[in-house]
N, C-alpha and C positions, 0 to 999 in steps of 0.2 A: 941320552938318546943316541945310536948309530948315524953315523952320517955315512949319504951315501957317496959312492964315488961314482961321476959322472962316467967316465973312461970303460964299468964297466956292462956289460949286456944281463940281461935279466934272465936269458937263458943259462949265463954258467953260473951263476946261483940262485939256484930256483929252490934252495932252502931257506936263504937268509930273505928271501924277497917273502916268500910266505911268514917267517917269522917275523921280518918288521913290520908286516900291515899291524899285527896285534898291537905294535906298540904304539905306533900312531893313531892313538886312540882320544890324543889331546882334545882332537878335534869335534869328538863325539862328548867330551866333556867341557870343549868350550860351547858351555850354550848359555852361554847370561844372555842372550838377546831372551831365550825364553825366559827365564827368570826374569828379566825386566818387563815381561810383558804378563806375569800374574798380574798387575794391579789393571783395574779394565780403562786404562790410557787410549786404548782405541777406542773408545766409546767418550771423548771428550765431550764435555760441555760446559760451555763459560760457567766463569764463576755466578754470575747474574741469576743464572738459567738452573743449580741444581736447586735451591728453594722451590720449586713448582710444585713437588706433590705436598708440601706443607701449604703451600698460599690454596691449595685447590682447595683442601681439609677446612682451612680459614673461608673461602667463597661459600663450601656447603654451610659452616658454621653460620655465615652472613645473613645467606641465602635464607637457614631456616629461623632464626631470629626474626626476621623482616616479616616473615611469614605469621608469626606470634605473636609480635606487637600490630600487624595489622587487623589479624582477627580482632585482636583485643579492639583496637579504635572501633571495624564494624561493629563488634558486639554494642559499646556504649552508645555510640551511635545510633544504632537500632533501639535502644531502651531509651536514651533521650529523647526520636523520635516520638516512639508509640508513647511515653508518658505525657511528650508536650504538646500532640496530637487530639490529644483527650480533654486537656486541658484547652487549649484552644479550640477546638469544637464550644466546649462549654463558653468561653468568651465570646465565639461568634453569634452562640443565637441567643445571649443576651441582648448584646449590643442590637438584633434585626430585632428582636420581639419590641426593644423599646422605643425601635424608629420607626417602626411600623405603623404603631400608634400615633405617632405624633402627624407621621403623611396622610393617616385616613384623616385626620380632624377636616384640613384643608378643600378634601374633595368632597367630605359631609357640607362642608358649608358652603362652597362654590354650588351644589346642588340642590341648597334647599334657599333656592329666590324667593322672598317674598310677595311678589309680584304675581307670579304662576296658579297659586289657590285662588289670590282676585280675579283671575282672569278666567279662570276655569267656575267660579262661583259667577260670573256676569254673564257667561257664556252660556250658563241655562236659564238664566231669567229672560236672553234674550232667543231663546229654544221656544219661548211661550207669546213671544209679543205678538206674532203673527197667525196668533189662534183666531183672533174674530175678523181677520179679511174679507173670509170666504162669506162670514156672515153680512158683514155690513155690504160688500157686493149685492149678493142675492136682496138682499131688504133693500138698498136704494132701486132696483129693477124692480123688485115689487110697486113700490110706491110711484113708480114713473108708469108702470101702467096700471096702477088703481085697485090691485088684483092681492088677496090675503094681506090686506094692510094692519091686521092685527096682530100678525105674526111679524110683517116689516117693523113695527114700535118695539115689541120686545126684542129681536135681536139688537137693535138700534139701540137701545138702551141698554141691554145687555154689553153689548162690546165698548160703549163708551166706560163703562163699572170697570170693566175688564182692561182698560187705557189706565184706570183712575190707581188699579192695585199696583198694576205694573213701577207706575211712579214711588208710589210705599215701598214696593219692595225694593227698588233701586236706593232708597233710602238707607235704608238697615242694610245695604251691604258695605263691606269696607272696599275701597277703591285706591285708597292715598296711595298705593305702591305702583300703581297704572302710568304709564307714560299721559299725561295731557289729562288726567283724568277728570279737571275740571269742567274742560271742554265738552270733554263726552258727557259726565252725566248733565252739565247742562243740556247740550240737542237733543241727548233721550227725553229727560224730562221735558221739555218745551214739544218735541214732536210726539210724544204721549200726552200731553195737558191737551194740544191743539187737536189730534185724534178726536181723544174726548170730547171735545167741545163740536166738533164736525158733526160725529156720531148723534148727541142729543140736541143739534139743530136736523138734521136728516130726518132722526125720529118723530120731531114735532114737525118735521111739513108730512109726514106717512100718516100722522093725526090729523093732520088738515084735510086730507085726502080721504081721511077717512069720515070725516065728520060733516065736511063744507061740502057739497053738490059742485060748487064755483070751482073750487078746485080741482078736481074730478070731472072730466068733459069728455063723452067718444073714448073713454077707455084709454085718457092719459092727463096725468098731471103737469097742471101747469105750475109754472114757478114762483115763488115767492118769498118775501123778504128772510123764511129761514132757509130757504134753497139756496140765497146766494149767501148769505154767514156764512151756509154748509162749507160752500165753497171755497171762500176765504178762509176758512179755520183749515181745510184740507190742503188747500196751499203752503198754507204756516208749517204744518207738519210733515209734508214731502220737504221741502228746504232743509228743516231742521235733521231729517232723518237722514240726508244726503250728507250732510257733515258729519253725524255720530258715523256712520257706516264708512266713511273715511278712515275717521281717528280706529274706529275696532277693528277694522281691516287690518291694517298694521301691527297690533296688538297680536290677533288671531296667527298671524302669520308668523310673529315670535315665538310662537308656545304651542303652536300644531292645532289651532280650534277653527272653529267651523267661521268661513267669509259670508260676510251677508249683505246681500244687495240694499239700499234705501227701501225697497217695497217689501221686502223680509223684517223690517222693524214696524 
């Protein structure tokens, strides 16, 4: 390469100055900085950090695996359900159909009291006891004033019959399941015997009256030895009836039936 000489001006040779730029040309051939920068060095990135678009490939990999076995688990899932689903319905309404039976027995029997038909079966017998009141009323006011005293002996007679059945029939019903039942049907029967027995002393003084003049005076009877029986027997059976209509009260009011005063028996 020409060296240059310091000393001289670039005007007195303005040949050789044109000719050495050609040759300093070194400089246009020193390019290794380019050459050292083909490889993409400006573009560094840790060593850590160039695996990423592999580990991405691996994530969507992950990603859709996860994806596949989880359908899978919902699918069995689903099919375990609906089979065990099916299967359990069936066990459940076994298990109800056979407990269901067993709970109605309970409230079958809790329901059928035996006590309740006794008490509904005495309940009409005692619907009837108070049929010849009205009779034996009217026939003792007959005979006290003297007036169809042959109609006073039959009804008089009739309602004592009709005292007499009431006790029969209190008979032939069954009662043992009655609270106090002893009690009760004794006052019935004793205030139906004593009825009775009222009723056919009543009737025989209505024959007295009917038969005797002495008895019979100014359009009124007077009284006599079966007037006052009457009495005492009628006594007997108010008493007695005041207790049975106690004890059925209570009954009555158990089981929804009909209350009945002492003068309703």
């Amino acid at each position: 390469m020409p060296r240059l000489d310091p000393g001289q001006h670039a005007g007195q040779h303005p040949g050789r100055q044109f000719q050495g730029a050609p040759q300093y040309q070194g400089a246009p051939q020193y390019q290794g900085a380019p050459q050292a920068q083909q490889p993409p060095q400006t573009a560094y990135q840790p060593v850590g950090e160039e695996p990423q678009p592999p580990r991405r490939k691996r994530a969507h990999v992950t990603l859709i695996a996860a994806v596949v076995v989880g359908c899978a688990v919902v699918g069995l899932g689903a099919g375990a359900l609906l089979s065990g689903g099916d299967d359990k319905g069936k066990d459940d309404k076994q298990p109800v159909a056979a407990a269901s039976s067993p709970a109605g027995k309970p409230s079958t029997q809790a329901a059928a009291d035996p006590a309740k038909p006794q008490a509904e079966a005495l309940d009409k017998l005692l619907a009837d006891s108070n049929n010849s009141r009205a009779a034996v009323i009217g026939a003792v006011e007959k005979t006290k004033s003297c007036t169809d005293l042959d109609q006073a002996v039959t009804d008089l007679k009739g309602a004592a019959q009709q005292r007499r059945d009431l006790v029969t029939r209190l008979e032939e019903l069954s009662v043992d399941k009655l609270p106090d039942h002893a009690r009760l049907t004794a006052s019935l029967t004793k205030a139906w015997q004593a009825s009775a027995a009222a009723d056919e002393h009543y009737a025989a003084w209505a024959a007295q009256a009917k038969n005797g003049k002495k008895v019979c005076k100014h359009g009124k009877a007077r009284t006599t030895s079966e007037t006052q029986a009457a009495t005492v027997q009628s006594g007997e059976a108010s008493k007695a009836k005041r207790q049975a209509s106690g004890l059925w009260n209570s009954i009555a009011a158990k089981y929804g039936l009909t209350r009945r005063a002492a003068t309703q028996l």
